[in-house]
N, C-alpha and C positions, 0 to 999 in steps of 0.2 A: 889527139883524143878520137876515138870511136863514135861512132853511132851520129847522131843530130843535136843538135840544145835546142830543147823545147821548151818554154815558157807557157806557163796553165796561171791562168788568174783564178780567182774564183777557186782554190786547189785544194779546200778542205772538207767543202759537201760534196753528198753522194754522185755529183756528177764531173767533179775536178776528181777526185779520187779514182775513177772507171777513166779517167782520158789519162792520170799518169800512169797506172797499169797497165794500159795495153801501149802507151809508148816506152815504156819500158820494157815492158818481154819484147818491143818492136828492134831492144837492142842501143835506144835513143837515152841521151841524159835529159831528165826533167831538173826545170826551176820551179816549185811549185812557189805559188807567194798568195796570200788572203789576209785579211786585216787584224783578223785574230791571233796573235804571236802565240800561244799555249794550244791552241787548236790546228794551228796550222805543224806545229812544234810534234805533235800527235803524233795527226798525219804523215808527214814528213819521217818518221822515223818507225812506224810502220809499212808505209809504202818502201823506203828504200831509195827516195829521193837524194838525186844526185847532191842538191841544194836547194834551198828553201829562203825565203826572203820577206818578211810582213811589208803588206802594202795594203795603204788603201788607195785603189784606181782613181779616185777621185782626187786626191791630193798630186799637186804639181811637183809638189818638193819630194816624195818618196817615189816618184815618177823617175823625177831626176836621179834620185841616190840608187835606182837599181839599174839604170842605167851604167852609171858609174861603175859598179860592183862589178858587173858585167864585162865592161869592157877590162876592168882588169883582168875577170876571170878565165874567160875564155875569148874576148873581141869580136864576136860575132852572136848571130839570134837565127837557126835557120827556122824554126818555126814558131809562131806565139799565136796561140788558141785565146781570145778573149775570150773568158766562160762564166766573170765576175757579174752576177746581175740581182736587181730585185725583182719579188714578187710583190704583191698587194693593190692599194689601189683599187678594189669591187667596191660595187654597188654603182645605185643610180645615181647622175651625174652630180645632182644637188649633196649628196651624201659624202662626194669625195673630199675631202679633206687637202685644200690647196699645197699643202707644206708635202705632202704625202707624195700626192702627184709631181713636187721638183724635185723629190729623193729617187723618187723611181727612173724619172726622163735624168737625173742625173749621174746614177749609176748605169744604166743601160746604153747609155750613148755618151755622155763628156766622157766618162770612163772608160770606153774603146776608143772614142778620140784619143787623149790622152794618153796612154799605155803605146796606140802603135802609133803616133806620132813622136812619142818619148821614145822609142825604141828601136826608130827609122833606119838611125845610122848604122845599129848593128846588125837590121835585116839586111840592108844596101852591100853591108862586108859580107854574107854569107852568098855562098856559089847562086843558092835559088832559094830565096825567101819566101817563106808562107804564111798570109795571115789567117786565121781559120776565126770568125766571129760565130760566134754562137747566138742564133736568131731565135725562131720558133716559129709554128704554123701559124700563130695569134699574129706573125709577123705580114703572116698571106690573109689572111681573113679574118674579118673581125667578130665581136661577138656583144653583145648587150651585156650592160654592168662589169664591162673593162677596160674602160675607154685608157685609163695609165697606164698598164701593161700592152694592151694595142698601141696605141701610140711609139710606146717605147720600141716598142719591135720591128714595127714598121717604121720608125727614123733610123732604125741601124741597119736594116737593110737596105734604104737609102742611100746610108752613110756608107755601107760595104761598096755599092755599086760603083758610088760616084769614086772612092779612094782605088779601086777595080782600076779606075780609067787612069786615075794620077799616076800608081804605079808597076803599070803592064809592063811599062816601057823601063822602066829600072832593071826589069829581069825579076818582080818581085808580084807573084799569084797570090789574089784576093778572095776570098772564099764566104760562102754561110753557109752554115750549118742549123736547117730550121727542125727541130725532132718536135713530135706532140709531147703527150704527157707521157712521162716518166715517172716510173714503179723502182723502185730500194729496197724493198721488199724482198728477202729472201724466198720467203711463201707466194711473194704474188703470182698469176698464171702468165705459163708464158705463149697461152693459144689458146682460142676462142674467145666464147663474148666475156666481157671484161678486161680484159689482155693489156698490156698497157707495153711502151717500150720499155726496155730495160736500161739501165743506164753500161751496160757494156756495148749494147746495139749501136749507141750513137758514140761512144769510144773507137769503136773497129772502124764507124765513117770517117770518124775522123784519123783514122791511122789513113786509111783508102786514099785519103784527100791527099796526106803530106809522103805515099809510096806514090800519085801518079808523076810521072814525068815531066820534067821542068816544061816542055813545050806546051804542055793538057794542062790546062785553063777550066775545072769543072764552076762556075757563077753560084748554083745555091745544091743544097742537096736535103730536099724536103721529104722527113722521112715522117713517118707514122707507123702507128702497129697495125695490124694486117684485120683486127675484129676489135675493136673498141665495143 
């Protein structure tokens, strides 16, 4: 087989969609996978997806079976973007809704636990494995009436670091990817005040990340738009 297998969670909104297109013109086969089977089903057949898989990150057992699938399909993972995440969780702290707050800290973190710990063995089989976590700048700083999406961002960046140090020494480079806010927007601008990133902006970083050379170790790559 040609190209890379890349693995995109989260693979059917506007931001798994821009990371399998440009690792696809990259040349690379995508696994797109999201919980949504009809959605992902879409996707998957407009993008042009090598393969496509429902999963929800959070479940141990669909963790395990794409595992599985995997290793019969092709026996290795050279790169897998965790990009599966929730929003929500605003307002003042008394307003948050406790249930809300363990969907959010449990899709943003057990569920990149999960995924590249399910997925280990077949990062371990490929030449240079790449985790690429998909962070956010909420992850570097925080902000008033967000404490579950801070939270959440800032334990996966935690979580990226500390797994950094587990598996340097495998031959296997740990990454985050922290982008601001993101525009899908056809119309939106893409310069001056208002501007926002694009979601192919933070696709092309993430190509950048899994073209550098297995020796180049890039830790975070915090990106923003140039005039918000």
């Amino acid at each position: 087989m040609s190209g890379r297998i890349v693995v995109i969670t989260g693979g059917y909104g506007g931001l798994g969609c821009a990371l399998a297109r440009a690792f696809i013109a990259a040349g690379d086969r995508v696994v797109l996978t999201g919980r949504d089977e009809t959605r992902l089903a879409t996707a998957a057949a407009e993008l042009g997806v090598w393969m496509y898989r429902a999963l929800d990150v959070t479940d141990r057992q669909a963790v395990a079976s794409l595992r599985e699938h995997l290793q019969v399909a092709c026996g290795h993972v050279d790169v897998l973007i965790n990009n599966a995440g929730r929003m929500g969780g605003g307002g003042p702290l008394e307003d948050v809704d406790p249930d809300e707050f363990a969907a959010i800290m449990d899709a943003n973190i057990n569920g990149p636990f999960l995924v590249t710990r399910g997925l280990l063995p077949l990062l371990v089989a490929s030449s240079a494995g790449l985790v690429i976590n998909v962070a956010s700048t909420s992850g570097h700083r925080a902000d008033a009436h967000s404490a579950a999406y801070n939270a959440s961002k800032f334990g996966l960046l935690g979580f990226t670091e500390a797994i950094r140090k587990d598996l340097r020494q495998r031959g296997i480079r740990v990454s985050s990817l922290s982008p601001s806010s993101i525009s899908f927007s056809d119309d939106a601008p893409r310069g001056g005040k208002g501007a926002r990133l694009h979601g192919d902006d933070v696709a092309a970083a993430a190509v950048w990340l899994a073209d550098a050379p297995p020796r180049a170790l890039v830790r975070d790559i915090e990106l923003w738009a140039t005039n918000p």
